[in-house]
DOFIZA-481625 format. One record per residue (C-alpha): residue number from 1; residue in three letters; x, y, z. Coordinates in Angstrom, 2 decimals. Layout:
// residues N
i|aa|east|north|up
NUM|ala|X|Y|Z
...
This chain:
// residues 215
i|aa|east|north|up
1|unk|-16.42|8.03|5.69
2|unk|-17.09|4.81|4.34
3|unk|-15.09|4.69|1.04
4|unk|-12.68|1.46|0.10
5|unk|-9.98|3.46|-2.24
6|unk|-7.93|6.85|-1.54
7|unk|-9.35|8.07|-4.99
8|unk|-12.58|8.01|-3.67
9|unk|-11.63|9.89|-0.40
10|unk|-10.46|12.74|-2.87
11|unk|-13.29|13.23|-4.43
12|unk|-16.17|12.68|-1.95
13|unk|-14.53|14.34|1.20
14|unk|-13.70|18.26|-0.43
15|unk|-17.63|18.87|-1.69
16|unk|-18.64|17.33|2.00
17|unk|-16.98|19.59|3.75
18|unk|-17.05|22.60|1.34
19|unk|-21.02|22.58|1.75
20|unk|-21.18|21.44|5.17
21|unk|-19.21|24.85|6.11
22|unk|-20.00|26.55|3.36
23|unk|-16.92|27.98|1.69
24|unk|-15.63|28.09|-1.78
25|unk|-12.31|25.90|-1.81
26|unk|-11.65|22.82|-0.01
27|unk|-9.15|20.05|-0.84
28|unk|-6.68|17.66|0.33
29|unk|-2.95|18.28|0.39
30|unk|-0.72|14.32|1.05
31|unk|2.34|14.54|1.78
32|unk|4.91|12.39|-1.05
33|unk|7.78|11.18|0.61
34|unk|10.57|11.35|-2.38
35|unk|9.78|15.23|-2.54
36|unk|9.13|16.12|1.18
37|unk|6.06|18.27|-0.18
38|unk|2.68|18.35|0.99
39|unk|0.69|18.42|-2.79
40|unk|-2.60|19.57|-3.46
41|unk|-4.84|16.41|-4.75
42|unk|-7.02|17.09|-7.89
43|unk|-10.54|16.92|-7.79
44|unk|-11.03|19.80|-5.28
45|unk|-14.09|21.64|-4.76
46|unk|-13.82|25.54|-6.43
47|unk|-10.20|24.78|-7.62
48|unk|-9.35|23.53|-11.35
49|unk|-6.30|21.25|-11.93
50|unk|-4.10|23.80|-12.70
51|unk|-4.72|25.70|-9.31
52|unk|-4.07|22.93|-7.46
53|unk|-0.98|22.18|-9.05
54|unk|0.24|25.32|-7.30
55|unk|-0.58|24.07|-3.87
56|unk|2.58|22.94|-2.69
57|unk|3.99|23.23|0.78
58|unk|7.24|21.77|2.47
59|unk|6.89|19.39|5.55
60|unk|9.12|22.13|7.14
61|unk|6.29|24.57|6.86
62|unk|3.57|22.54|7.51
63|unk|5.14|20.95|10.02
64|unk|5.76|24.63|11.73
65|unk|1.94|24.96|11.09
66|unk|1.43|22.09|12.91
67|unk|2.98|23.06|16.08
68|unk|1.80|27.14|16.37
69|unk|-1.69|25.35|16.10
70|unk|-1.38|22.62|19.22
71|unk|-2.06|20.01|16.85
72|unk|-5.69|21.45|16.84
73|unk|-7.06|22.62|13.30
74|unk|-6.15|25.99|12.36
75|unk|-8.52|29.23|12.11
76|unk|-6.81|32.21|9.97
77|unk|-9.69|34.96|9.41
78|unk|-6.82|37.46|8.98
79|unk|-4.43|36.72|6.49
80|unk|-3.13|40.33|6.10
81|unk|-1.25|39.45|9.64
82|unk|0.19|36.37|9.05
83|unk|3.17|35.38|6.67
84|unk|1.72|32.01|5.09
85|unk|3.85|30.48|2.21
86|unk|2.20|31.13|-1.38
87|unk|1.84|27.36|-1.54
88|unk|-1.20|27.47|0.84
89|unk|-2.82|30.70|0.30
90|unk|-3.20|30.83|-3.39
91|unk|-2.36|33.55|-5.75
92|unk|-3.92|36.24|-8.06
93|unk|-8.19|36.31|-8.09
94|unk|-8.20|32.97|-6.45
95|unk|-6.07|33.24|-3.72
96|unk|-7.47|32.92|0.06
97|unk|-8.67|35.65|2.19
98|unk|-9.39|33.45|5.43
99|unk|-8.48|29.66|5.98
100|unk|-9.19|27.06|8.16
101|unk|-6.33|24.22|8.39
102|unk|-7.17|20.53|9.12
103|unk|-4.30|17.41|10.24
104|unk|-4.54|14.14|8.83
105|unk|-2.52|11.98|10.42
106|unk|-1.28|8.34|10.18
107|unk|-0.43|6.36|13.14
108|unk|0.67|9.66|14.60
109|unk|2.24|10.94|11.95
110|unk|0.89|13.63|10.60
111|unk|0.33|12.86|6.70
112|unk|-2.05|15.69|4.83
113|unk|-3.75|18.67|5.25
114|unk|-6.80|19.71|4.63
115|unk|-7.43|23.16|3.14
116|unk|-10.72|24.81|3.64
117|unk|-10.95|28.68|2.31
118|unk|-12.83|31.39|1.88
119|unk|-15.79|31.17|4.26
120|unk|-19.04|32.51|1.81
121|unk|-21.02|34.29|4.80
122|unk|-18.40|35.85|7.21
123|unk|-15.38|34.29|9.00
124|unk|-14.52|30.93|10.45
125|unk|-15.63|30.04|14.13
126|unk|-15.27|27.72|17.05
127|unk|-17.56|25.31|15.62
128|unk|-15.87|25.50|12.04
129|unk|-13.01|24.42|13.84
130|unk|-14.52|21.26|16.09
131|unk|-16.27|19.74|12.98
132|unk|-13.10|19.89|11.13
133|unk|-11.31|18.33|13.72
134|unk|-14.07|15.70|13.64
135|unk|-13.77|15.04|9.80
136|unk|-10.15|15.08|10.15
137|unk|-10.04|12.21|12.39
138|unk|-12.54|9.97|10.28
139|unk|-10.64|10.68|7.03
140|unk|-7.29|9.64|9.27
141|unk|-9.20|6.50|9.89
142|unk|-10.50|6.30|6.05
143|unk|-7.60|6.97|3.88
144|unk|-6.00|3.89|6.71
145|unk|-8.84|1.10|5.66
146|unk|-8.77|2.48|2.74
147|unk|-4.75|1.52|2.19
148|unk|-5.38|-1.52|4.26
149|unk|-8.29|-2.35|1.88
150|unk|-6.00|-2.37|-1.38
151|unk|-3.12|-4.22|0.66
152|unk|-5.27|-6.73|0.28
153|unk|-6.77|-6.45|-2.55
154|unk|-2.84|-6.82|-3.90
155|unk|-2.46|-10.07|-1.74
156|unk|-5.62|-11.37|-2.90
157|unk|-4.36|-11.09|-6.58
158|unk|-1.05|-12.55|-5.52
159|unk|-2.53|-15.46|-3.92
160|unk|-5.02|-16.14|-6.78
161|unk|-1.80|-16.08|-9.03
162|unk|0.13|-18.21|-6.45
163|unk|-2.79|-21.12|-6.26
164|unk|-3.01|-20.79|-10.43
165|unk|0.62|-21.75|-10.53
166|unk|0.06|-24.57|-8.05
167|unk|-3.05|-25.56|-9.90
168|unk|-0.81|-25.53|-13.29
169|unk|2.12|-27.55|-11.81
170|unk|-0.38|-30.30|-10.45
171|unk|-1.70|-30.49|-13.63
172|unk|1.65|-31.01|-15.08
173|unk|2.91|-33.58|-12.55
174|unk|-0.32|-35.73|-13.00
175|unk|0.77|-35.17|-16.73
176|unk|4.20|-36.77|-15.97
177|unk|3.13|-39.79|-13.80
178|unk|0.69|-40.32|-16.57
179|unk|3.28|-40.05|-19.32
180|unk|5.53|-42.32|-16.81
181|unk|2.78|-45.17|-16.23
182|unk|1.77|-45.19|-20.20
183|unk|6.05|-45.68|-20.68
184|unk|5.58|-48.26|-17.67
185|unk|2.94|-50.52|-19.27
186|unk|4.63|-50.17|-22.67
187|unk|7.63|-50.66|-21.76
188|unk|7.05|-54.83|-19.97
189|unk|5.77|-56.13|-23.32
190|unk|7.79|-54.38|-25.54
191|unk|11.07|-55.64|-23.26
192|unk|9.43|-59.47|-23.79
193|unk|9.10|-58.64|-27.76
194|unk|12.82|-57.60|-27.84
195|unk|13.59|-60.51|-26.09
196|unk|11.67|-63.36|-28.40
197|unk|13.05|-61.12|-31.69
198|unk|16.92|-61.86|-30.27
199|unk|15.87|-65.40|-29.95
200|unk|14.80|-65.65|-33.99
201|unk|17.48|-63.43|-34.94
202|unk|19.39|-67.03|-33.44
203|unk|17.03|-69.48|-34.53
204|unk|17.50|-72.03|-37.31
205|unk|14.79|-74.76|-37.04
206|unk|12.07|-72.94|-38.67
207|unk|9.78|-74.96|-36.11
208|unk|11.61|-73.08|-33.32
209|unk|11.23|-69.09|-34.98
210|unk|7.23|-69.83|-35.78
211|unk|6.80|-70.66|-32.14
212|unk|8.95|-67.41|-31.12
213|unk|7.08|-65.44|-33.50
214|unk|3.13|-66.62|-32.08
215|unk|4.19|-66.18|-28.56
């Protein structure tokens, strides 16, 4: 997956997969660390915004997920037999009837799932489940660049502001040893034109103050 920002990832990667297998939903849940829920990212293919608002799983249960699967991505044809929490399956007209679960994980943690529903001709097989374990693994390796990618993209833009602020304060020390040589140069004849007006102030042979006042 070559994308450069997570947005991208979110957009691209649920209509990939959703036609590649051909099912009706597919999206990304990422887990947010404040809330310790795994969230459904809008756009998803065959959900609205509202839908996946509803998506919402704890790390507890996904985590539990997780582990019944072998770390492997996760086949459910048979929902009926299995007691999934409402945040994964759906509800009402839109709900799932099978599911197929993919792990993203970050330097081996796992970080987001990836929800893939309602196969359109029959059930999910073998081979569902090895390509999604493929894709999983690039979009691991995707959303990574793509976080390393705007880490520095943010120290590129603190750099450029760094060097501006150099670039300013050279300007404004060549500024000051200009301002200092201009008050150096003025400074040597004014302290000789101080010096010759003491000696008139002093002066009473008028001979005397006219050859002050030339020099």
């Amino acid at each position: 997956v070559s994308v450069s920002a997570v947005t991208e990832i979110f957009r691209e990667v649920p209509f990939g997969i959703a036609e590649l297998l051909s099912v009706s939903q597919c999206g990304l849940l990422l887990l947010d660390e404040k809330s310790g829920y795994f969230e459904h990212k809008y756009p998803a293919f065959g959900l609205n915004e509202a839908q996946t608002g509803l998506l919402r799983i704890s790390q507890a249960e996904v985590l539990n997920l997780y582990k019944i699967s072998n770390e492997r991505p996760m086949i459910i044809n048979n929902l009926s037999k299995e007691n999934l929490p409402a945040g994964i399956v759906g509800a009402g007209g839109w709900a799932a009837h099978n599911l197929l679960l993919g792990w993203v994980r970050q330097k081996g943690k796992l970080t987001g799932v990836i929800r893939v529903a309602n196969k359109i001709d029959g059930v999910f097989v073998e081979e569902s489940n090895r390509l999604l374990g493929i894709i999983s693994n690039n979009i691991s390796v995707a959303i990574e660049n793509a976080k390393l990618y705007e880490d520095l993209r943010l120290q590129m833009k603190e750099l450029k502001e760094t060097q501006e602020q150099l670039v300013q304060a050279a300007k404004l020390a060549a500024i000051g040893e200009l301002a200092s040589n201009v008050a150096h140069e003025i400074n040597n004849p004014l302290t000789s034109i101080l010096g010759y007006a003491e000696l008139i102030r002093e002066e009473t042979n008028i001979e005397n103050i006219m050859s002050d006042v030339e020099i």
